[in-house]
Backbone as a chain_set.jsonl record, in Angstrom:
{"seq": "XXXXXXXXXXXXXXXXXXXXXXXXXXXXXXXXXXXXXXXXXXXXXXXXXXXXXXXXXXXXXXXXXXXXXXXXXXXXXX", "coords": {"N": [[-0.163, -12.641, 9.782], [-2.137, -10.248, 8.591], [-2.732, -6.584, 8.296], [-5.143, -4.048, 7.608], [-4.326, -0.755, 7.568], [-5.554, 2.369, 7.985], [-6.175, 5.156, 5.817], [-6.113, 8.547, 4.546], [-6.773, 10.074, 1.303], [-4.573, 12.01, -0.317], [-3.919, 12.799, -2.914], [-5.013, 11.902, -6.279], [-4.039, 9.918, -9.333], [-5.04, 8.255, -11.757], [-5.257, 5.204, -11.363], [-3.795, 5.673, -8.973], [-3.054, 6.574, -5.65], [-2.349, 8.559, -3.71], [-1.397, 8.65, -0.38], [-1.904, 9.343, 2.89], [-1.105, 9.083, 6.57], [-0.619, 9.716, 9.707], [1.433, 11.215, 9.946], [3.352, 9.63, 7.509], [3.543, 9.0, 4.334], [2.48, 7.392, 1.193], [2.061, 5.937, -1.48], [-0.551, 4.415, -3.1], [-2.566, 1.606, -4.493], [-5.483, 1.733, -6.328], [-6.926, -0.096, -7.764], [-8.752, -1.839, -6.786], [-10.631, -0.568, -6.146], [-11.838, 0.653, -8.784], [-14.399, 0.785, -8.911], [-15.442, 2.346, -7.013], [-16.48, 6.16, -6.001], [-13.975, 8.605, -5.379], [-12.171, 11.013, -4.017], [-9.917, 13.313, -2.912], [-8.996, 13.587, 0.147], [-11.282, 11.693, 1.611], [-11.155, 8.976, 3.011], [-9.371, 5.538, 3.167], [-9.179, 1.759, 3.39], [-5.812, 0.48, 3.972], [-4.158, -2.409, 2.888], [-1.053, -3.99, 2.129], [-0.154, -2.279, -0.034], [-2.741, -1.733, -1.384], [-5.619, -0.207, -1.866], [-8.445, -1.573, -0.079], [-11.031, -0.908, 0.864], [-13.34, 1.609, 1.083], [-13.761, 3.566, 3.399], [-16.237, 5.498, 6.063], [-14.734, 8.889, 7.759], [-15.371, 8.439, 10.774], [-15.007, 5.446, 10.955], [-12.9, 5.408, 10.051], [-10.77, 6.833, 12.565], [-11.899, 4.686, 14.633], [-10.77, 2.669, 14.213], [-7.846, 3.025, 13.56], [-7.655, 3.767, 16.821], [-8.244, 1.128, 18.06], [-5.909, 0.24, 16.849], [-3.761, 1.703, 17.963], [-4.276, 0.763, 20.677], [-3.52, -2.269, 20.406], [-0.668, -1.963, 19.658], [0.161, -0.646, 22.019], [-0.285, -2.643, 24.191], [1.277, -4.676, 22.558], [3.602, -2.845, 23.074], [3.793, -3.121, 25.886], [4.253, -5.826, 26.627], [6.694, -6.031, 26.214]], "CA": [[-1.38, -11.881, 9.931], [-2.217, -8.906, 7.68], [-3.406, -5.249, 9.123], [-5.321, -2.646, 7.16], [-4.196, 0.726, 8.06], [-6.922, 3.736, 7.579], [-5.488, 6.159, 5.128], [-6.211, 9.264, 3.928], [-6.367, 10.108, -0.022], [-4.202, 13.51, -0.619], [-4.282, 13.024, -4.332], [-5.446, 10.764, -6.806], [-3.381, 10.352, -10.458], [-5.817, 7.385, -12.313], [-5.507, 3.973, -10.488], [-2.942, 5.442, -7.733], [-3.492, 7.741, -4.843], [-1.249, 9.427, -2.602], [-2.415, 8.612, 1.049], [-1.471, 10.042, 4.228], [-1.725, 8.928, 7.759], [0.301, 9.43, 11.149], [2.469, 11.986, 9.029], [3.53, 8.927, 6.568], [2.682, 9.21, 3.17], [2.84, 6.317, 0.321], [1.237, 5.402, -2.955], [-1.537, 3.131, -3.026], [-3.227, 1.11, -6.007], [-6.664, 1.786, -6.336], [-7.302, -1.068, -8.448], [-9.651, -2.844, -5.995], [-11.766, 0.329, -5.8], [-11.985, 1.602, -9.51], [-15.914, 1.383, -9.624], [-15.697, 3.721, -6.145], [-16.008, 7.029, -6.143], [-12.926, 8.234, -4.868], [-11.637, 12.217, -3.993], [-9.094, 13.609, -1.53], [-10.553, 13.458, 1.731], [-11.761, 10.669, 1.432], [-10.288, 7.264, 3.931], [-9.356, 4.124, 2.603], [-8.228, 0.928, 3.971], [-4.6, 0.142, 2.796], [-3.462, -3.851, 3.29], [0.011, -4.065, 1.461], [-0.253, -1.288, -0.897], [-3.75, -1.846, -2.041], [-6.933, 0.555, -0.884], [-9.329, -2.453, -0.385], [-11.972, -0.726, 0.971], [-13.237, 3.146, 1.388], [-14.483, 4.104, 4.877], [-16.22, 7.232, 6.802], [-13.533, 9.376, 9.133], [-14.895, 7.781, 11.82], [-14.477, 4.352, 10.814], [-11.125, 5.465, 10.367], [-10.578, 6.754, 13.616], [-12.14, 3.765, 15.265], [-9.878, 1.383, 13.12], [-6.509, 3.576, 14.755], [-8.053, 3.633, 18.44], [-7.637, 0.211, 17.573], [-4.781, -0.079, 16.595], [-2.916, 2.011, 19.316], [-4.437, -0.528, 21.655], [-2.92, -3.34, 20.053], [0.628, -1.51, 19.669], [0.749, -0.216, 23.324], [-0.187, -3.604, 24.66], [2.429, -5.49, 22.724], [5.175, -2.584, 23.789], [3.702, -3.672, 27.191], [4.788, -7.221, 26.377], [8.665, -6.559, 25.864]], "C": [[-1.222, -10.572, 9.16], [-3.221, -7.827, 8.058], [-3.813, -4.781, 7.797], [-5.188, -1.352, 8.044], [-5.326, 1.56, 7.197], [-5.772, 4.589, 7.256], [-6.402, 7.278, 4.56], [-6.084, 9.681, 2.643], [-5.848, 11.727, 0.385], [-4.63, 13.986, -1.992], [-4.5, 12.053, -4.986], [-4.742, 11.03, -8.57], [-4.003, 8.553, -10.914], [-6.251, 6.575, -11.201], [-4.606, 4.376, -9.135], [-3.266, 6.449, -7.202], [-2.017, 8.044, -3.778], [-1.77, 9.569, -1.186], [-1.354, 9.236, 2.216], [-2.061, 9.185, 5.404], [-0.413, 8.844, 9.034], [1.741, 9.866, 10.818], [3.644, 10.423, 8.124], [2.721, 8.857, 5.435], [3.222, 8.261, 2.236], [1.864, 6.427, -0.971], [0.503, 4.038, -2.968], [-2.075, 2.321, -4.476], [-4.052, 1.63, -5.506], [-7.454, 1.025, -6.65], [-8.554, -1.764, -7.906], [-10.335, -2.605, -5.835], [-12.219, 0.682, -6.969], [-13.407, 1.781, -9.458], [-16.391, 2.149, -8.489], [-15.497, 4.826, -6.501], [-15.132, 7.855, -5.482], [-12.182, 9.573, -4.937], [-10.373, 12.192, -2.742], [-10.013, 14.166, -0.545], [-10.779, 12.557, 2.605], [-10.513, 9.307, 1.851], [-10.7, 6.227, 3.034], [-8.772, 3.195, 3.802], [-7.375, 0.541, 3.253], [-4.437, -1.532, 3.366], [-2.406, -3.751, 1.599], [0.059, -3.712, 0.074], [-1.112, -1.262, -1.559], [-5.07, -1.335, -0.929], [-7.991, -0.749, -1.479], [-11.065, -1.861, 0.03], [-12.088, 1.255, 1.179], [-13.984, 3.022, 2.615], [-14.578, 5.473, 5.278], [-14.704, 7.592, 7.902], [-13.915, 9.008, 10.228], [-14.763, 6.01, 11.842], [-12.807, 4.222, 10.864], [-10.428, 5.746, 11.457], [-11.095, 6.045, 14.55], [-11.081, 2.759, 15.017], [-8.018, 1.864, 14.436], [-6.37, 3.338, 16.386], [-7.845, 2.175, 18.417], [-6.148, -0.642, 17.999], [-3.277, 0.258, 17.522], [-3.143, 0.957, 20.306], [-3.36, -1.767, 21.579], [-1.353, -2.546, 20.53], [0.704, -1.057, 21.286], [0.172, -1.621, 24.149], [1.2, -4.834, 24.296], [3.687, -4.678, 23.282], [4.794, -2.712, 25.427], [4.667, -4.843, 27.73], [6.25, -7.503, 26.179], [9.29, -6.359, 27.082]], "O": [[-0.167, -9.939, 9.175], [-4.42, -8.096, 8.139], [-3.062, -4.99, 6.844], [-5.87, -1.061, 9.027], [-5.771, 1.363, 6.066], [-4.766, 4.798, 7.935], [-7.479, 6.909, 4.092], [-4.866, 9.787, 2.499], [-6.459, 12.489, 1.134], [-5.305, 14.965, -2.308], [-4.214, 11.011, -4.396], [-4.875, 12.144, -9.077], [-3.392, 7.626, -10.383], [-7.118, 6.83, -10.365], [-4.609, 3.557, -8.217], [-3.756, 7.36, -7.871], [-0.97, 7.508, -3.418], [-2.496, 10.509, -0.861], [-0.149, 9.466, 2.12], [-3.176, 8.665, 5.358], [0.486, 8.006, 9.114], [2.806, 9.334, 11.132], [4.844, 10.499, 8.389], [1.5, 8.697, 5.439], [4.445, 8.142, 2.295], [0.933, 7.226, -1.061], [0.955, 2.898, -2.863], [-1.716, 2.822, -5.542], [-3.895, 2.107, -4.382], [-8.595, 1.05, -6.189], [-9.347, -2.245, -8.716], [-11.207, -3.37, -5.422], [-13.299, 1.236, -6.763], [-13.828, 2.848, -9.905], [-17.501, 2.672, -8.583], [-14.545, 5.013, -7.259], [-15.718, 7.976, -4.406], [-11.412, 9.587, -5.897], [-10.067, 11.3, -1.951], [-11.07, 14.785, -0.429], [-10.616, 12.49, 3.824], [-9.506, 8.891, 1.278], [-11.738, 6.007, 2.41], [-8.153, 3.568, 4.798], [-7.609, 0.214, 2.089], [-4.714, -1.645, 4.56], [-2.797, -3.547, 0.45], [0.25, -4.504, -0.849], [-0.823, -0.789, -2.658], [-5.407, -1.746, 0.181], [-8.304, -0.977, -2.647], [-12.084, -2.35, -0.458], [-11.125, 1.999, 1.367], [-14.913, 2.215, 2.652], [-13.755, 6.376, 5.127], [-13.961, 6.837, 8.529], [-13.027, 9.084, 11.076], [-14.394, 5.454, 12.876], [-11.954, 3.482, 11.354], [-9.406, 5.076, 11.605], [-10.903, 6.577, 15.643], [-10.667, 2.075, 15.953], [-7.458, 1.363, 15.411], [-5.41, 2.909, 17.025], [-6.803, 2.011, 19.051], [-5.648, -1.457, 18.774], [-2.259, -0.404, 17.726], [-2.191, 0.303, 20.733], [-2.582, -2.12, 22.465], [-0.992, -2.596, 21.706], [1.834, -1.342, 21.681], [0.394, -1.294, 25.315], [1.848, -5.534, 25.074], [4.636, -5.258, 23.81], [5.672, -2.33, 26.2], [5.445, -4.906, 28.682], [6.863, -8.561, 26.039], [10.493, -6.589, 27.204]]}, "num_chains": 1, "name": "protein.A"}
């Protein structure tokens, strides 16, 4: 199964961005987005190092709320 994480752009250098989220920071493609328009600020969804989609901040913080769910149910599960 494959997650998108909601990221943050910090910076953007052509096709790659510099994202942030949950004090982790990585390098993304952009490739999937070039005909978005596309600043720091500005949330993406990452799936395995590729921003597939752009989303508002609260899509992004819906996406996390989320995602804590999931993660504190499976450390329920051990």
């Amino acid at each position: 199964m494959c997650l998108t994480v909601p990221m943050q752009i910090q910076s953007i250098d052509r096709l790659v961005a510099r994202c942030a989220a949950r004090g982790v920071e990585r390098e993304v493609s952009l490739l999937f987005l070039q005909g978005e328009e596309l600043a720091p600020g500005d949330y993406v969804l990452v799936q395995l190092g590729q921003a597939v989609e752009k989303v508002s901040p609260e899509d992004a913080e819906a996406s996390w709320e989320l995602l804590d769910e999931i993660l504190a149910a499976e450390d329920n599960n051990e």
